[in-house]
C-alpha positions in Angstrom: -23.3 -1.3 -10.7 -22.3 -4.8 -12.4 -23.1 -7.9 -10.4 -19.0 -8.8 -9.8 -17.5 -7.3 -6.2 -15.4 -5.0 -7.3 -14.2 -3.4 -3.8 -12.9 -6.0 -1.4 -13.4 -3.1 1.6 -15.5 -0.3 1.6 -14.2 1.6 5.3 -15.4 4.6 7.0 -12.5 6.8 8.1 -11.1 7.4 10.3 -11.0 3.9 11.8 -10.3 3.2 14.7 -8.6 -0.3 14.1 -6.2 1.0 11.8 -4.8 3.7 14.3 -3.8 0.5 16.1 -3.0 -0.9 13.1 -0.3 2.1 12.2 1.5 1.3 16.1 2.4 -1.8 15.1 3.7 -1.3 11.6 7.4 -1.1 12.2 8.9 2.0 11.0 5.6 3.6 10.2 6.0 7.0 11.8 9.0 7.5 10.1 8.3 6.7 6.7 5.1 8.7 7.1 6.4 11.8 8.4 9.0 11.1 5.0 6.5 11.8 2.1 4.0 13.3 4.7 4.2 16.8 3.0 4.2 15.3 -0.4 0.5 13.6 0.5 -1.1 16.7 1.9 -0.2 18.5 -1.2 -2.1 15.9 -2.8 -5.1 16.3 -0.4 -4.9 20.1 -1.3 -4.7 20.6 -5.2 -7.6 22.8 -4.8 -5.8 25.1 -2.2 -2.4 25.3 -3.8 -4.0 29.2 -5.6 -5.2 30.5 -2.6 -1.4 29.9 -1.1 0.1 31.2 -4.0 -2.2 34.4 -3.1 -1.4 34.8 0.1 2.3 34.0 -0.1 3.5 35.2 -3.7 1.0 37.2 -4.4 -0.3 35.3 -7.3 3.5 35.4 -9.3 4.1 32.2 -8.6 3.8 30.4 -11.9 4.9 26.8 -11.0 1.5 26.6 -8.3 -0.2 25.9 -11.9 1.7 22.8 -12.7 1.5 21.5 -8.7 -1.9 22.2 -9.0 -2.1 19.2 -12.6 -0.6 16.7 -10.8 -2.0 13.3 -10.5 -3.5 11.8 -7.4 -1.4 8.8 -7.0 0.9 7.1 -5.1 3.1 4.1 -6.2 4.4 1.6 -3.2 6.3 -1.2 -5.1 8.8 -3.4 -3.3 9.2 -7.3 -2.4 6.0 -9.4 -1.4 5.4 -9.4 1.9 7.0 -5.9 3.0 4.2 -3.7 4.5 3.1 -1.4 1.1 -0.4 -2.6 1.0 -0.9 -2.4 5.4 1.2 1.0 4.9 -1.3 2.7 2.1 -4.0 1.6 5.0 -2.9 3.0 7.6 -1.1 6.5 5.8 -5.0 6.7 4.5 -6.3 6.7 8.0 -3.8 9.4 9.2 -4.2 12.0 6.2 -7.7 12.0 6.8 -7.3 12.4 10.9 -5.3 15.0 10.2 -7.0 16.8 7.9 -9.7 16.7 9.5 -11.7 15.0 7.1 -14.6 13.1 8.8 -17.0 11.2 6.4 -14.2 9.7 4.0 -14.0 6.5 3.0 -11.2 4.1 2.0 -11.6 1.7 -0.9 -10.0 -1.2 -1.7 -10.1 -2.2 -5.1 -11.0 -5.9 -5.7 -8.6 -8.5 -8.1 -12.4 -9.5 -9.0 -12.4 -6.0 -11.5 -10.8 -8.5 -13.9 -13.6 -10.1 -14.7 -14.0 -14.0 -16.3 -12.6 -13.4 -19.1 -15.3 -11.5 -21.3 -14.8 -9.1 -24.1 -14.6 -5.9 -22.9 -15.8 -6.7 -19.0 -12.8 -5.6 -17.5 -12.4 -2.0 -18.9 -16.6 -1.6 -17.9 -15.5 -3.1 -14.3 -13.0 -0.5 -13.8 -14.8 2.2 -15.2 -18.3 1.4 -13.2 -15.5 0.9 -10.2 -14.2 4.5 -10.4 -17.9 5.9 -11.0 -18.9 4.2 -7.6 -15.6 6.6 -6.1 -16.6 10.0 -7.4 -20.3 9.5 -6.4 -19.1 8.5 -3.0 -16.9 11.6 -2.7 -19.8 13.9 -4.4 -18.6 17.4 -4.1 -17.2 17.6 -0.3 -16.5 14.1 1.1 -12.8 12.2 0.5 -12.0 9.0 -0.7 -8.7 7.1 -0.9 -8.8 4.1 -3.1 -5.9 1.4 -2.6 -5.4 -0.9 -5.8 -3.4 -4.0 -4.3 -1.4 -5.7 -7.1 -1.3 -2.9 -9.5 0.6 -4.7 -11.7 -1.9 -7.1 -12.6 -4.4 -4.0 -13.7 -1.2 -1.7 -15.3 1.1 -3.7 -16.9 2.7 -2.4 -20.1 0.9 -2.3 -22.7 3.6 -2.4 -25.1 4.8 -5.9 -23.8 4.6 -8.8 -26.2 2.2 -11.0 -24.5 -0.1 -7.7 -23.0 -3.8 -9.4 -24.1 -5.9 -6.6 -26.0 -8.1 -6.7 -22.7 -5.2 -5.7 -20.4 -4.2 -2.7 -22.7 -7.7 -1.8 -22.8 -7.8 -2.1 -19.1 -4.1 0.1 -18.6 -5.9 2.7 -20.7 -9.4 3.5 -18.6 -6.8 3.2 -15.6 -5.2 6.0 -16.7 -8.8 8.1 -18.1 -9.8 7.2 -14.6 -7.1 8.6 -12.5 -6.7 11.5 -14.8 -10.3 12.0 -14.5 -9.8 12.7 -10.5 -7.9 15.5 -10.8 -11.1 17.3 -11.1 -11.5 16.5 -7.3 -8.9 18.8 -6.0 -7.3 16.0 -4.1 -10.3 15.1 -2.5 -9.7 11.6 -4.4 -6.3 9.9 -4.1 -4.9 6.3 -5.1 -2.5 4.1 -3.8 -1.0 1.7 -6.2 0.2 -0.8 -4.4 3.1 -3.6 -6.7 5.6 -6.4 -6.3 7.1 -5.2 -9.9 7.4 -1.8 -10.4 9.0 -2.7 -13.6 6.2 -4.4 -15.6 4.1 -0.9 -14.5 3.1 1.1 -18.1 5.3 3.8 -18.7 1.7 6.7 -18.8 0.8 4.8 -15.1 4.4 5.7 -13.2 4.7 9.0 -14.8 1.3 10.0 -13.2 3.0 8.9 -10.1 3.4 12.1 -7.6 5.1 9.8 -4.8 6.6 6.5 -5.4 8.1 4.8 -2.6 10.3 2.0 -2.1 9.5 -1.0 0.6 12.4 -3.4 1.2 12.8 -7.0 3.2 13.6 -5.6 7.4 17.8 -5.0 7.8 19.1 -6.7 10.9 18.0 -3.8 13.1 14.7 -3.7 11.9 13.6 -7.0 12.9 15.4 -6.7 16.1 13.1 -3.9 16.6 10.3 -5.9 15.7 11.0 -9.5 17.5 11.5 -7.2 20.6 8.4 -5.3 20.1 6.2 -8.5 19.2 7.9 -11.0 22.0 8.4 -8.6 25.1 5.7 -11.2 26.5 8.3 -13.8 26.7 11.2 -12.0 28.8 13.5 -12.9 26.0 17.5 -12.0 26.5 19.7 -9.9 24.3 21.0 -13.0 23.0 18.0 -14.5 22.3 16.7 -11.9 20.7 20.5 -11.8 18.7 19.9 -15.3 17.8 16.3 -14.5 15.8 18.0 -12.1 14.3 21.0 -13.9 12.9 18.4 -17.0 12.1 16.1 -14.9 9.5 19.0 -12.9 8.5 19.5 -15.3 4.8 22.3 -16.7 3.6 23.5 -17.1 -0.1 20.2 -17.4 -2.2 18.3 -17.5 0.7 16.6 -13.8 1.2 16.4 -12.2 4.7 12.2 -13.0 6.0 10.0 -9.9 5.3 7.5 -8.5 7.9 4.7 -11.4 6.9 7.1 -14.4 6.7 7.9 -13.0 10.7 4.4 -12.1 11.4 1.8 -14.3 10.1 4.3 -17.3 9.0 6.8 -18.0 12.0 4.5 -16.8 15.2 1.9 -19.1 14.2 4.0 -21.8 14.1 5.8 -21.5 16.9 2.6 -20.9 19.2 1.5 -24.1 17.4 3.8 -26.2 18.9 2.6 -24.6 22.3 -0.7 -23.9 22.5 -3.6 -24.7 23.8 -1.7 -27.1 26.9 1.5 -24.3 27.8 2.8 -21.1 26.8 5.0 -20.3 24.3 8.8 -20.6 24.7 12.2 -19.5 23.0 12.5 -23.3 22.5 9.3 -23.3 20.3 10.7 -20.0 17.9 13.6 -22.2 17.4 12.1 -24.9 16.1 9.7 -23.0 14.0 12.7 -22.1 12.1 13.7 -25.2 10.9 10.6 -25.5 8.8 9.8 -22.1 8.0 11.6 -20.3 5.4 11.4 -17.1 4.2 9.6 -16.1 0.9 11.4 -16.5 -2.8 12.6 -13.0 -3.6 10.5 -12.1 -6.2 12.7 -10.6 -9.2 12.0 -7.2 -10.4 14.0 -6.9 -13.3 
C-alpha cells in the first residue's frame, strides 16, 4: 500500500459509539426505516436467486437485473445537513441487523488525491479499493463512506475536468463495478454537497440516492428541545430559537452543524467554566453566529 493515508477511519462494526451516535441524529429512525428495504437488498445481491426459488419458483426474470445492481448509495444535500453522520450510523445498523459481526467501515480519505503527480491519484484509488476487497475476503462486510464525492467524481465531460480527475472518475467507476462481485457484501456511500457536478456513469450506478435538506421549523424545535432539556427552557423560549435560526431573505435557515457544533459552543462560552449556561447566553450567541452560505447546486 502507497505511503499517503488513504482511509481517514478504519472501524470495527458494530460500534458501539455510533448506536449512540444514530439516538441523537434527528430524524434518523425515520429516514432509515425509509430506504431500509432498499439497503438490505443491497446487503443481499447474492440471495436475491435463492428468493426467486423459493417464492416464483425460478420465473421471475427481473431477480437477474436486481441481482447487477451497483452497491452504492448517493447522499447529496446542503453542507452541514447530517449525510456524512447518517451514512455512519445507517452503516452501523445494517450490519447489527444483519447480523454481520467482523465488518468494517471505511472512510475514504481526501488524502486519495494525491500532491499532484501524474497518475498518483487513479493508483491511490485503485490500491484504496484493493485494501476493501482483501478486508472483506470471501465472508466478512465492508461499507466504505467517500465524504465529498464530488471532489473524486466530478464530470468528466466539464471544461475545466484536469486529465487526472477523469482518470480518477473512471477507476471510481471500474472500482465500484468491480464490487458487485461481492454479492453485497461491499457497499459505498457517496456522500456530496453537489449532486450536480457528479458524472453522469457515477449517479446512474446509484441504487439509492437520497436527499438531506437544512431542518424546517419543526425539526429544530425537535432538536433545541431534545439538546437543551437541561436548561428547563419554556415553550416560548424554545419558539424564540426557532423563529431566530429560521433565515430571513438571503439568509438560509441554520443546518444541524451550524446548531450543533457552531451555536452551543458559543453560548456555553460565554458561561463556562464560572456558571451554567443560560437562555440569556443562546441569545447572544445569535448575534454573532450565522448560519452557513447556502451552497448552490445548480
Amino acid at each position: 500500500m502507497n505511503q499517503v493515508k488513504v482511509f481517514d477511519n478504519e472501524i470495527p462494526l458494530p460500534d458501539g459509539a455510533l448506536k449512540r451516535k444514530a439516538d441523537s441524529l434527528l430524524g434518523f429512525d425515520a429516514r432509515y426505516e425509509r430506504i431500509r428495504n432498499q439497503l438490505r437488498l443491497l446487503l443481499s445481491l447474492d440471495e436475491v436467486e435463492t428468493w426467486n426459488k423459493k417464492f416464483h419458483g425460478g420465473e421471475l426474470a427481473m431477480s437477474a437485473l436486481i441481482a447487477e445492481q451497483y452497491p452504492l448509495a448517493i447522499f447529496h444535500g446542503d453542507v452541514g445537513t447530517g449525510k456524512t453522520a447518517a451514512a455512519e450510523c445507517m452503516a452501523d445498523r445494517m450490519v447489527r441487523e444483519a447480523g454481520a459481526e467482523d465488518s468494517i467501515l471505511f472512510k475514504l480519505s481526501n488524502r486519495v488525491r494525491g500532491s499532484g503527480k501524474v497518475g498518483e491519484m487513479g493508483t491511490l484509488l485503485a490500491e484504496a479499493f484493493q485494501r476493501i476487497a482483501q478486508s472483506a475476503g470471501k465472508t466478512r462486510r465492508a461499507v466504505v463512506i467517500v465524504d465529498e464525492g464530488d471532489s473524486l467524481a466530478t464530470n468528466r465531460t466539464e471544461g475545466n475536468s484536469h486529465h487526472e480527475d477523469k482518470v480518477a472518475v473512471n477507476t471510481l467507476i471500474q472500482c465500484i463495478d468491480d464490487l458487485r462481485r461481492f454479492g453485497g457484501r461491499v457497499v459505498v456511500f457517496l456522500c456530496t454537497n453537489r449532486a450536480s457536478v457528479l458524472d453522469p456513469a457515477v449517479r446512474r450506478r446509484a441504487a439509492i440516492i437520497e436527499e438531506f435538506k437544512r431542518p424546517d421549523d419543526e425539526e429544530r424545535r425537535a432538536l433545541f428541545t431534545m439538546d437543551l432539556a437541561g436548561l428547563n427552557l419554556t415553550a416560548t423560549q424554545i419558539n424564540a430559537l426557532v423563529t431566530a435560526t429560521r433565515g430571513k431573505g438571503d439568509f438560509p435557515q441554520f443546518t444541524y452543524s451550524d446548531i450543533r457544533t457552531r451555536l452551543y459552543p458559543a453560548a456555553i462560552a460565554l458561561a463556562f467554566p464560572k456558571r451554567g449556561m443560560t437562555f440569556a447566553d443562546l441569545e447572544t450567541a445569535l448575534h454573532t453566529v450565522k448560519a452557513s452560505p447556502r451552497l448552490e447546486d445548480k
